[in-house]
N, C-alpha and C positions, 0 to 999 in steps of 0.2 A: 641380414644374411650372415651366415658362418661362414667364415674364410678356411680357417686351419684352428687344430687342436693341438699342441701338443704337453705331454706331462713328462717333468721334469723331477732327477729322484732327489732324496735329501744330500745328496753326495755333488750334486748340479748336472748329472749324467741325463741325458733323453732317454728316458727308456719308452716315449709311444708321439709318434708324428704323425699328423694326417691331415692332404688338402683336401677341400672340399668344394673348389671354386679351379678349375681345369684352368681360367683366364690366370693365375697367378704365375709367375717366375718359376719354373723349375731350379730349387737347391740340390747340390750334391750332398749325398750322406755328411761329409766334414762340415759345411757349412751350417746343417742342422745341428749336429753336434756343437757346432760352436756358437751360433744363435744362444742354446740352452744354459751353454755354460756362460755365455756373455751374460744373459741375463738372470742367470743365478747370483752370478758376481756384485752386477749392479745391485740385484735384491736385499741383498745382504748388506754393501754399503749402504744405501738407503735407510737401514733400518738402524742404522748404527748413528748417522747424521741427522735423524729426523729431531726438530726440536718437538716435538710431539714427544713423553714420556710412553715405553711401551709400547712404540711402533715397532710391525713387524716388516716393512717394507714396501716398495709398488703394491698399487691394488690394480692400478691403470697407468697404460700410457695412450698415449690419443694423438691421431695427428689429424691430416684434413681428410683421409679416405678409409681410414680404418682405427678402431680402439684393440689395443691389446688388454686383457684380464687376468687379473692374477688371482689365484685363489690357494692360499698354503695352507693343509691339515695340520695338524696338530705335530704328523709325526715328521712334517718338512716337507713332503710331498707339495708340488707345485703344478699346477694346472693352470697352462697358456687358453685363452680362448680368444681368436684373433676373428675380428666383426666387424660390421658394418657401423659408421659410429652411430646411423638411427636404428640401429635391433634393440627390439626393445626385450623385457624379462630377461637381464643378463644373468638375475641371482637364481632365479627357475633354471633356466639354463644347466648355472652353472649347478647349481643340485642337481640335475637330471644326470650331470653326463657324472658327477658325481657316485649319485646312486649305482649307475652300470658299471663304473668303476669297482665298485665294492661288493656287487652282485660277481661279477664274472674274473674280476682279479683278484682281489681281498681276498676272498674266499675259497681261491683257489689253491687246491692246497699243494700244488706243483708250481706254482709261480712264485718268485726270488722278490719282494719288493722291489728289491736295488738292479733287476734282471731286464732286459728286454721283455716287454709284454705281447706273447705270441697266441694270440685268444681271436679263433674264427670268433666265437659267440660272440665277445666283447666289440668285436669290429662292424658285426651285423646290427646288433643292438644300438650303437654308437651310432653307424650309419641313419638309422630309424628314428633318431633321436633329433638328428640335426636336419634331414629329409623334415621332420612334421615342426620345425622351426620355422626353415624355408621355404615353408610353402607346400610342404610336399614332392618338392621337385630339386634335386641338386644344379644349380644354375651354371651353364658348360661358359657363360662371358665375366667378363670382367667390367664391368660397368664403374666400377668406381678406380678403375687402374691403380688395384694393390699391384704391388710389387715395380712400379717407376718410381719415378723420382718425383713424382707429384705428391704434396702433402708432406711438406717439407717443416712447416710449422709441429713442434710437438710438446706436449705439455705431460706433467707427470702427477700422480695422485698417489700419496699414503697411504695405507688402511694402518688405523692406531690399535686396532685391537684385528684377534683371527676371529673371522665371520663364522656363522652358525652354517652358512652355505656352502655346499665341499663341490669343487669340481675337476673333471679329468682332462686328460688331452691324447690323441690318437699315437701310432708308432712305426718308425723306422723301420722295426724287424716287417713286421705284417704289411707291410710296404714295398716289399720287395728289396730292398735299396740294404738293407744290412748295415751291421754297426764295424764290421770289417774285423772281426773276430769268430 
């Protein structure tokens, strides 16, 4: 199951948030902001400490009820994919929501990379993507109680090289919830 999306710009800003699992913790707009930038932060130290030559930072972090996914383009862009830790095709996945990314924003030629991403298509699309992930069905429980304090164990994984695999993350704006500007 898909938990949350979100993409993260090369500056560490959230420019796109989205839950997808109703049972999770509601965040206030700052908190997501700062979610993104906490782990833009870490990203970056990671990649800097890695004894691995040529790491670009987290690929995953895992704990007992959910894996977060990292996936960084080329141009810095980062896309969170927050899962179940048995979902399987995470590199599908994360090319799909990839692909829509660059269909409906990339190519947008009124959208700021470094902007809030305010795209009905992009969000319908998105939605579509992660709907025929889960089943078809976006799941209104929490079965694996993300967002407690359960799953306290957590482990971290490098990616030594940037994947062939590109993928996106949902947003703030098109959320209702604003970036407070």
């Amino acid at each position: 199951m898909i938990f949350s999306i979100y993409i993260i710009n090369k500056a560490g800003g959230l420019v796109y948030n989205k839950d997808y699992s109703e049972g999770l913790s509601k965040l206030t707009s700052n908190e997501y902001l700062v979610l993104a930038g906490t782990f833009h932060g870490v990203h970056a130290i990671t990649s800097k400490i890695s004894p691995v030559p040529g790491s670009s930072g987290i690929e995953m972090l895992e704990t007992d009820t959910f894996r977060i996914h990292c996936f960084q383009t080329l141009t810095g862009t980062k896309f969170l994919l927050v899962a179940d830790p048995q979902q399987p095709s995470i590199d599908l996945i994360m090319k799909k929501i990839y692909e829509t990314y660059s269909d409906y924003t990339v190519k947008n030629p009124f959208q700021n990379p470094e902007m809030p991403i305010r795209s009905e298509q992009f969000d319908v699309h998105l939605l579509k993507l992660v709907k025929s992930f889960n089943g078809l069905v976006v799941n209104n429980s929490n079965p694996y109680n993300v967002g407690s304090n359960a799953g306290t164990n957590v482990s971290l994984q490098s990616q030594s090289n940037v994947s062939s695999l590109p993928p996106t993350l949902p947003n703030i704006a098109s959320s209702g919830q604003g970036l407070g500007f």
